[in-house]
Backbone bond lengths (Angstrom), bond angles and torsions (degrees), N, CA, C in turn:
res aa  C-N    CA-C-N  psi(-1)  N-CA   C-N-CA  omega(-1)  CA-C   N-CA-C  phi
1 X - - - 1.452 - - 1.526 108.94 -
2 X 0.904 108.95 131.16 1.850 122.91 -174.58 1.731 86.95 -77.14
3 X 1.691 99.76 146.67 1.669 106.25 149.89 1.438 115.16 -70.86
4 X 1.367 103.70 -72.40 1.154 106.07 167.86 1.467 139.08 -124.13
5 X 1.394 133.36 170.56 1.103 115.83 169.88 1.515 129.01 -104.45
6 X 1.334 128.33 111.43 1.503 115.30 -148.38 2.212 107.62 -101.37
7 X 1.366 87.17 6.67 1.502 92.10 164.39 2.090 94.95 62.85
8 X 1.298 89.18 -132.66 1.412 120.38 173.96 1.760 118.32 -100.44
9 X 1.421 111.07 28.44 1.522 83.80 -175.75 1.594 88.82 -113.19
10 X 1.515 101.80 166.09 1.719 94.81 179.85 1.574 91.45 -124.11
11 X 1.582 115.34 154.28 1.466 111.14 -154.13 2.010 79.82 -149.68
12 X 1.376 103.89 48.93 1.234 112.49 167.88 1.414 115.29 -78.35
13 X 1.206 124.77 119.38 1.674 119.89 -165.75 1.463 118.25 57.45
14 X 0.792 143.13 25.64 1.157 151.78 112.38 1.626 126.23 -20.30
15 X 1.723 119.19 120.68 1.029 109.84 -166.43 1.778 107.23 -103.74
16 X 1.172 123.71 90.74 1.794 130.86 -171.96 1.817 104.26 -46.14
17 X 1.362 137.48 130.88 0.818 155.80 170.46 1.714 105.05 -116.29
18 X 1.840 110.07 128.26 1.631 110.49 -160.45 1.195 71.70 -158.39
19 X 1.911 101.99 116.35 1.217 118.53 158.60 1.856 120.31 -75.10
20 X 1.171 123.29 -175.92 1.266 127.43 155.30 1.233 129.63 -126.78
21 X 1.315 129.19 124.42 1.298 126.85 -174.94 2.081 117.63 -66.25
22 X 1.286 108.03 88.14 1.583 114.26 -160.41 1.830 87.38 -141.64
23 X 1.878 93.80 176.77 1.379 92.97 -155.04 1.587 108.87 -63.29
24 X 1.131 115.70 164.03 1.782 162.91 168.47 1.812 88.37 73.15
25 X 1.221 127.32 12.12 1.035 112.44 176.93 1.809 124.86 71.98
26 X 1.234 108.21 11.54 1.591 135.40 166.30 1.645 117.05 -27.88
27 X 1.572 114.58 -57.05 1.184 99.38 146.69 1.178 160.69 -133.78
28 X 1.259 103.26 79.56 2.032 138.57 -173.39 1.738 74.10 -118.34
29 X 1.041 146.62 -67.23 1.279 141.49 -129.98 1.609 98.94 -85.93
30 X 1.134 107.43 -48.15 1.477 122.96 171.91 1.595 109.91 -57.82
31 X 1.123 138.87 -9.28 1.275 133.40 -161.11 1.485 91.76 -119.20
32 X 1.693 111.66 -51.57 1.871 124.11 145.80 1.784 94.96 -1.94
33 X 1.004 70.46 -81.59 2.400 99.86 -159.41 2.061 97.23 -44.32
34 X 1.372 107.97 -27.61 1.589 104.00 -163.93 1.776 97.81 -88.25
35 X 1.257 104.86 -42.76 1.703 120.75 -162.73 2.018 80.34 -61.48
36 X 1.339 101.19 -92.06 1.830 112.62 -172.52 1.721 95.05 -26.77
37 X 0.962 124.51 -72.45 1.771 117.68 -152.60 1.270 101.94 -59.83
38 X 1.593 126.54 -81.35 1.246 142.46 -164.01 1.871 106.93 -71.57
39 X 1.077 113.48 22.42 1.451 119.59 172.88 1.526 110.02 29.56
40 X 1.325 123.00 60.91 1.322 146.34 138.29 1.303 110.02 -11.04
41 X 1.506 132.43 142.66 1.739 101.68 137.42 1.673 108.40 -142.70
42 X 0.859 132.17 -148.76 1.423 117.34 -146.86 1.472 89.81 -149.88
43 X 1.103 119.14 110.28 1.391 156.24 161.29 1.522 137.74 -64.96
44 X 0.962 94.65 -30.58 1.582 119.64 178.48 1.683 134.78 174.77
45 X 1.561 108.26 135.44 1.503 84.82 176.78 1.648 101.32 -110.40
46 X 1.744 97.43 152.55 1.339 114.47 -171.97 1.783 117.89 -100.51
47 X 1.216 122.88 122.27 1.512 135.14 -148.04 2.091 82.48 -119.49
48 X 0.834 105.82 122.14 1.947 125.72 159.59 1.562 110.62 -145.09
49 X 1.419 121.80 103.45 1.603 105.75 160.27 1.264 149.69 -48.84
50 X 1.799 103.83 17.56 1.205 126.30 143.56 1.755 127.95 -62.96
51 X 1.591 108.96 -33.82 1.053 127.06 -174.51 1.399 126.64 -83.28
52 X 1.754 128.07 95.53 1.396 124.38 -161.79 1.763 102.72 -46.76
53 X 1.143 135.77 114.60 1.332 137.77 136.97 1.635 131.30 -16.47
54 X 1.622 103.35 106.09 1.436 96.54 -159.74 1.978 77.29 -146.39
55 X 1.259 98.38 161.89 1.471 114.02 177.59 2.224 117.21 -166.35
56 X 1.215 102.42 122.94 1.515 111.34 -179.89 1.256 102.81 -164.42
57 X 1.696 98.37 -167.60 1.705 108.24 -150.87 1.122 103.59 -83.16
58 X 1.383 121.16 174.45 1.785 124.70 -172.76 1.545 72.67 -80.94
59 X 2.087 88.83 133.70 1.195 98.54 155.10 1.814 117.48 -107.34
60 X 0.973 111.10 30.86 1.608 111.45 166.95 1.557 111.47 -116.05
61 X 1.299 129.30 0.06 1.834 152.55 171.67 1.037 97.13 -150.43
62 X 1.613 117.18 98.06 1.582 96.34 166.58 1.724 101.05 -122.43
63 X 1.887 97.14 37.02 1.890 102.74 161.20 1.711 90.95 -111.23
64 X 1.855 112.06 34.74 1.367 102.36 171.65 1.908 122.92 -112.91
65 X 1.012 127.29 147.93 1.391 108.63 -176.44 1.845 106.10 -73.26
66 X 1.795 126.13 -13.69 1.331 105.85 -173.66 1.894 110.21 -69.94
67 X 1.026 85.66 179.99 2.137 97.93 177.47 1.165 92.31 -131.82
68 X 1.704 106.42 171.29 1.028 131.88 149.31 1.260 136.60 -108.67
69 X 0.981 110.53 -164.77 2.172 115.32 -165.31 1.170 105.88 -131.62
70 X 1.281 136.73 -164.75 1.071 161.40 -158.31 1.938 105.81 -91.91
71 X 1.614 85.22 -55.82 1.918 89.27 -176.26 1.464 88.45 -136.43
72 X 1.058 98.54 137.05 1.667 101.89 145.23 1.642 126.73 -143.46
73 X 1.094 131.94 158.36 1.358 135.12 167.66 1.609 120.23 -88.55
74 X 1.212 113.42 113.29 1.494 144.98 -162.11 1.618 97.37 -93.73
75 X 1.424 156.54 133.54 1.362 143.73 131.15 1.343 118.23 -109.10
76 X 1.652 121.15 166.09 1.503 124.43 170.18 1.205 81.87 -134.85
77 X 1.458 118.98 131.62 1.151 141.16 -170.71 1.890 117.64 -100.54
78 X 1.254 112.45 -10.32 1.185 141.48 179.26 2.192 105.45 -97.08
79 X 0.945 107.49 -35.54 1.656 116.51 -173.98 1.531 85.48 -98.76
80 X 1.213 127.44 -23.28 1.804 113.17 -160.19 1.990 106.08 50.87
81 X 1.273 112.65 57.73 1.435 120.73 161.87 1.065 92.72 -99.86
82 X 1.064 103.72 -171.34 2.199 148.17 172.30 1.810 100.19 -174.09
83 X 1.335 88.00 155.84 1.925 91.95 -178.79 1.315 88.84 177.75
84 X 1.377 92.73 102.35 1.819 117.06 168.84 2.270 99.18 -68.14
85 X 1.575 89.59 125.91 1.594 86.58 176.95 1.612 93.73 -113.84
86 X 1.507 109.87 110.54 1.784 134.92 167.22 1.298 114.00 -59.05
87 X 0.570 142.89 73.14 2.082 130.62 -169.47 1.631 94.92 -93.17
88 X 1.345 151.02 43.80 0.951 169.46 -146.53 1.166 159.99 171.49
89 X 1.405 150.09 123.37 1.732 135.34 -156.70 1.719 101.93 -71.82
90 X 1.073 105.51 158.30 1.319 122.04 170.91 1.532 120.61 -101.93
91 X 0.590 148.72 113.89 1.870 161.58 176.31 1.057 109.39 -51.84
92 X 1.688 147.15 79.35 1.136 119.79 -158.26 1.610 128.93 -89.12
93 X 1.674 102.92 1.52 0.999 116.61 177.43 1.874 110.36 -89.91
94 X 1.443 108.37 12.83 1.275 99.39 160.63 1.136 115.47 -121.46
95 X 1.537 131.70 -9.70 1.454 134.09 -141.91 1.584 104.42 -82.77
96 X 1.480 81.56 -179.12 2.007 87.80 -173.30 1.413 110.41 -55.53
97 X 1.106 104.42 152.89 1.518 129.55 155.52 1.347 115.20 -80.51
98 X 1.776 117.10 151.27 1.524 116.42 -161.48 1.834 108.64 -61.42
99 X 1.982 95.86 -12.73 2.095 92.70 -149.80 1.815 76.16 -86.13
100 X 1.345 116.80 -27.64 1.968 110.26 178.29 1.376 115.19 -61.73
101 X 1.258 111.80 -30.63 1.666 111.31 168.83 0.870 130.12 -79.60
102 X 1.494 140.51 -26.30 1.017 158.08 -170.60 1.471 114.30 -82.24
103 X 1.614 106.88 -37.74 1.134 141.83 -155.23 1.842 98.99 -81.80
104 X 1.356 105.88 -60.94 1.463 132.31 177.75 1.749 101.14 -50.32
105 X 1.162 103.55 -49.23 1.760 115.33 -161.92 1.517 91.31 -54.60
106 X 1.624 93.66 -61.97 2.028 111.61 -148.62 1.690 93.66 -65.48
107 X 1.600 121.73 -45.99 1.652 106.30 -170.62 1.518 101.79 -71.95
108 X 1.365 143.10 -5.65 1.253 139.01 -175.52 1.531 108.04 -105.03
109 X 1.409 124.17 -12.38 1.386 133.65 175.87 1.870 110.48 71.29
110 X 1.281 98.95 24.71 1.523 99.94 -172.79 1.760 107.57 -81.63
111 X 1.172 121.11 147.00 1.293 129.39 170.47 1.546 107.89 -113.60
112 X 1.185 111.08 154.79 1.697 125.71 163.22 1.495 112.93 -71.42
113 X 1.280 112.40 172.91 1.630 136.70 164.27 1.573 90.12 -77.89
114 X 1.547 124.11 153.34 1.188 134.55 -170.63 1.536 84.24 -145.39
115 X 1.926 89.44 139.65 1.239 108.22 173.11 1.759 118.63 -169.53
116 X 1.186 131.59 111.43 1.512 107.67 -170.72 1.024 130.14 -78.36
117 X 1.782 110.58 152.11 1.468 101.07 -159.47 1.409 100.20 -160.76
118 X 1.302 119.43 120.73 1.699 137.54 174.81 1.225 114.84 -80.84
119 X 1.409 111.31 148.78 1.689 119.52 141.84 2.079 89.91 93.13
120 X 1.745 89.80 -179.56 1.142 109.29 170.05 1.481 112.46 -94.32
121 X 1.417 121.19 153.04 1.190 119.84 151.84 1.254 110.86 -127.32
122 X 1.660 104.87 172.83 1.563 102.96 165.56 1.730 105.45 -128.32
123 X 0.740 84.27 137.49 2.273 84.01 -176.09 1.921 112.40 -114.32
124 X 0.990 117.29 104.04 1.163 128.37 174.88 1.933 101.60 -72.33
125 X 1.512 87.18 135.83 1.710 90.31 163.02 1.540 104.41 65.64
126 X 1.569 116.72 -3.29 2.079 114.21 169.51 1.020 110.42 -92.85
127 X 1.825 142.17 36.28 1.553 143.84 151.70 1.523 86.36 57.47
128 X 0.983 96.96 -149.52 2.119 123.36 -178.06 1.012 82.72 -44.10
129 X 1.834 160.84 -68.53 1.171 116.80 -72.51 1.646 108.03 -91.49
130 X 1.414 104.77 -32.30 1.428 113.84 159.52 1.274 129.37 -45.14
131 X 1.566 127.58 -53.77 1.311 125.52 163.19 1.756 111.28 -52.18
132 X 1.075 114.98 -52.57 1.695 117.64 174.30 1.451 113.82 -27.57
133 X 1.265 99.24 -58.52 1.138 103.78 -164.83 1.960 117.80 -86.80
134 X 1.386 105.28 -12.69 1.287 100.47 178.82 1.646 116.67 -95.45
135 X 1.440 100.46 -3.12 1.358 106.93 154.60 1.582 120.71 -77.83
136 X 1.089 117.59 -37.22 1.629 135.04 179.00 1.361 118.39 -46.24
137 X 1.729 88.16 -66.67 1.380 112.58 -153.80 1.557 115.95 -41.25
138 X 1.651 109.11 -48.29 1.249 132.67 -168.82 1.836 123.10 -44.97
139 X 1.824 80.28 -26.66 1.651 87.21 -158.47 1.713 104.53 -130.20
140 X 1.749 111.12 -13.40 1.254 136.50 -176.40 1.458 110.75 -113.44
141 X 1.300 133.43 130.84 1.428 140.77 165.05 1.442 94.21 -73.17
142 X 1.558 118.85 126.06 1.602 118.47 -160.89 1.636 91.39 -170.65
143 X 1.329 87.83 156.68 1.996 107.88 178.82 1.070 100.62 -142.60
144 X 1.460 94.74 136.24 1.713 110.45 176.78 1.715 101.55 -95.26
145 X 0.678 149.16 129.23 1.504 146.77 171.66 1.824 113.55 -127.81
146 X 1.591 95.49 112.73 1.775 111.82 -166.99 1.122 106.51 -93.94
147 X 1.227 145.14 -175.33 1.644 159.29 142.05 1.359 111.88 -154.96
148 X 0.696 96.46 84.67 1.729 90.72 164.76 1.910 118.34 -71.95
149 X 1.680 81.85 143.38 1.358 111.37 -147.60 1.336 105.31 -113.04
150 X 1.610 124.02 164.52 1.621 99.74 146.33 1.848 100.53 -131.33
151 X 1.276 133.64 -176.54 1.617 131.47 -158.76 1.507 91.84 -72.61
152 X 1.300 102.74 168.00 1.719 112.59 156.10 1.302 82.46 105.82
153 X 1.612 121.34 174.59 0.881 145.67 154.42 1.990 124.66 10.76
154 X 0.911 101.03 61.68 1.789 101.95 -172.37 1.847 107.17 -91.89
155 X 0.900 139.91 12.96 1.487 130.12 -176.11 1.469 99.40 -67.92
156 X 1.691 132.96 -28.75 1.389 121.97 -172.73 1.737 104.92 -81.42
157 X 1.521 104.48 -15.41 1.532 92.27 169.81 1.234 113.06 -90.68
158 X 1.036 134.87 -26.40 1.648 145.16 175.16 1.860 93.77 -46.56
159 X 1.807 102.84 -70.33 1.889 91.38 -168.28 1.815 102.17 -59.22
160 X 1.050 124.68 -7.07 1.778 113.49 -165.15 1.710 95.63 -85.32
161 X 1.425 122.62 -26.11 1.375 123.66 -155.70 1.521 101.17 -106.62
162 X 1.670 97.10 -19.46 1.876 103.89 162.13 1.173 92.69 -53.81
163 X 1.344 126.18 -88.07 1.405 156.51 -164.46 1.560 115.80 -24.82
164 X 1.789 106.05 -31.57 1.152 107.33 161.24 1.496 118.78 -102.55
165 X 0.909 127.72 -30.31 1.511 116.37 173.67 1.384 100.37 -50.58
166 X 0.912 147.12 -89.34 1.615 149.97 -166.57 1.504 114.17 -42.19
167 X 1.404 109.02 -33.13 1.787 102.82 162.86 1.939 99.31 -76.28
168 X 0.553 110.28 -28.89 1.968 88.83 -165.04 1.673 86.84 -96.32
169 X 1.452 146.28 11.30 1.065 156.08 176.97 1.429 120.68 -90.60
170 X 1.453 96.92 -47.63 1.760 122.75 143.21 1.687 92.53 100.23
171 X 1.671 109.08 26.31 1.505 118.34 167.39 1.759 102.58 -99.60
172 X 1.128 100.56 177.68 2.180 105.26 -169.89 1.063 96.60 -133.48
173 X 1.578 112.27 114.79 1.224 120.27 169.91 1.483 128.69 -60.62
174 X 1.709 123.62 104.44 1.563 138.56 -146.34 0.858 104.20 -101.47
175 X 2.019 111.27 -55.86 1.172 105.05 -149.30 1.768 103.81 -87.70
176 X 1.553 104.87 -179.73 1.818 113.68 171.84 1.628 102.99 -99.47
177 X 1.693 100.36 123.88 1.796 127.77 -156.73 1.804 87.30 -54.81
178 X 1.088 107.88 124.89 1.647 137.04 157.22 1.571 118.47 -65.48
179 X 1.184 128.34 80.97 1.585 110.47 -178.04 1.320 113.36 -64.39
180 X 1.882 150.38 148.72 0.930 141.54 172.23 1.615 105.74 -64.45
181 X 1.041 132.89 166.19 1.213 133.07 -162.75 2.137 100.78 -92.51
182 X 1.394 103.93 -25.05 1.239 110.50 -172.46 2.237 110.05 -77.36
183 X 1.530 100.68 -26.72 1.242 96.99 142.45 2.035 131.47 -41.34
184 X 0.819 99.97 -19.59 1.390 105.32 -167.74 1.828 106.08 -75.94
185 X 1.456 111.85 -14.27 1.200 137.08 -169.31 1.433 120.88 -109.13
186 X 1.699 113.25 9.02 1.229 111.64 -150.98 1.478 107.04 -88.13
187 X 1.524 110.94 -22.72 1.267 114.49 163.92 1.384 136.39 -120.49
188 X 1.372 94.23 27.87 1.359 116.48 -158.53 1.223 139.51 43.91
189 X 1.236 136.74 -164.95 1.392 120.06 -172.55 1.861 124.24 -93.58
190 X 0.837 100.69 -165.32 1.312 95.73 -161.72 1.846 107.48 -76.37
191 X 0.791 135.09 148.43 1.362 123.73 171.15 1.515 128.50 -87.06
192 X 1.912 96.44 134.24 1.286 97.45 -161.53 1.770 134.03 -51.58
193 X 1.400 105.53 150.02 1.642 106.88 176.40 1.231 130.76 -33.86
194 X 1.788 105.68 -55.20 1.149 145.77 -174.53 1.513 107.72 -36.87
195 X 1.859 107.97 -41.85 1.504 111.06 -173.06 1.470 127.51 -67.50
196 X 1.395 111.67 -18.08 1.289 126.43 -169.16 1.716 107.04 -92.13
C-alpha cells in the first residue's frame, strides 16, 4: 500500500511541516492559517492504517463540492513548503516505522525545519509530537516547535505559531492572515430569536 501518491510533483528541497494532533488542536489550525494565506494547494491525500478515517467538506471552499480526508499533503511551490493537514488520531500501534519515514522523506527529497536543540524533554498534551521527533531527529535536521495552550478559543495561538514557523523558516511574513472560511463555524451560529 502506497502512503501516498505524489503524481508529478517533485518536493526536492522542500521543507515538510507535520502538525500533531495535541490539546486545543493548535496545530491543525496553524497549518489552517498556512493553506488559506500562502495559497497552499493540495496535492494529494495520504491513506496509512495508522490514520483514524475521517471524511468532510473542504474546509478552505466550503461553496465547493470537493471534501476532505483524514490527511492530506498541501504544497506552495513558491515558499518550497509541504504541510501534511492531520484532522485525525493516529493509531500508534500501527504507525510508521523510523526506516518508512526516512524512506518517504529521502525518495521525495523533502527536508525538515532546522533548529538546535539539547537535552530531554517531556511535553504534556504534544500528541506524537515528541515521539516524532525523537525518532527523526537522529538522522533528520528537524524542529520540534511547542506552545502551550489552554482549551477554548485558540485561533490567537494558531496566528502566534504561524508567526513562528516562518521566522525559524527564515521566510517574512508578507502576506494579510486569510481565515479558512470553515472558521466561520467555529462556534456556530448565533442562537435563535425564537428562544427568548
Amino acid at each position: 500500500m502506497a502512503l501516498m501518491n505524489l503524481k508529478n510533483e517533485d518536493l526536492s528541497g522542500y521543507t515538510l511541516i507535520i502538525p500533531s494532533i495535541s490539546v486545543a488542536n493548535v496545530p491543525q489550525l496553524t497549518i489552517d492559517l498556512s493553506i488559506t494565506t500562502y495559497n497552499f494547494r493540495k496535492v494529494t491525500t495520504i491513506w496509512h492504517p495508522a490514520i483514524v478515517p475521517s471524511i468532510g467538506v473542504d474546509p478552505y471552499q466550503t461553496n465547493q463540492d470537493e471534501i476532505c480526508t483524514a490527511c492530506e499533503l498541501y504544497v506552495n511551490k513558491e515558499l518550497k513548503l509541504a504541510a501534511i493537514q492531520l484532522r485525525s488520531a493516529i493509531e500508534t500501534k500501527l504507525a510508521l516505522t523510523n526506516e518508512q519515514i526516512d524512506n518517504l522523506m529521502e525518495v521525495n527529497g523533502i527536508k525538515p525545519l532546522e533548529l538546535t536543540i539539547g537535552g530531554k524533554y517531556s511535553i504534556t498534551g504534544g500528541g506524537f509530537a515528541l515521539k516524532l521527533f525523537e525518532i527523526l531527529h537522529e538522522e533528520l535536521r528537524c524542529t520540534l516547535l511547542v506552545k502551550y495552550v489552554s482549551e477554548g478559543d485558540n485561533r490567537p495561538d494558531a496566528l502566534t505559531m504561524l508567526e513562528k514557523v516562518f521566522a525559524i523558516s527564515g521566510l517574512h511574513d508578507t502576506n494579510s492572515i486569510v481565515f479558512p472560511s470553515s472558521w466561520d463555524f467555529v462556534f456556530g451560529g448565533p442562537p435563535p430569536i425564537g428562544i427568548y
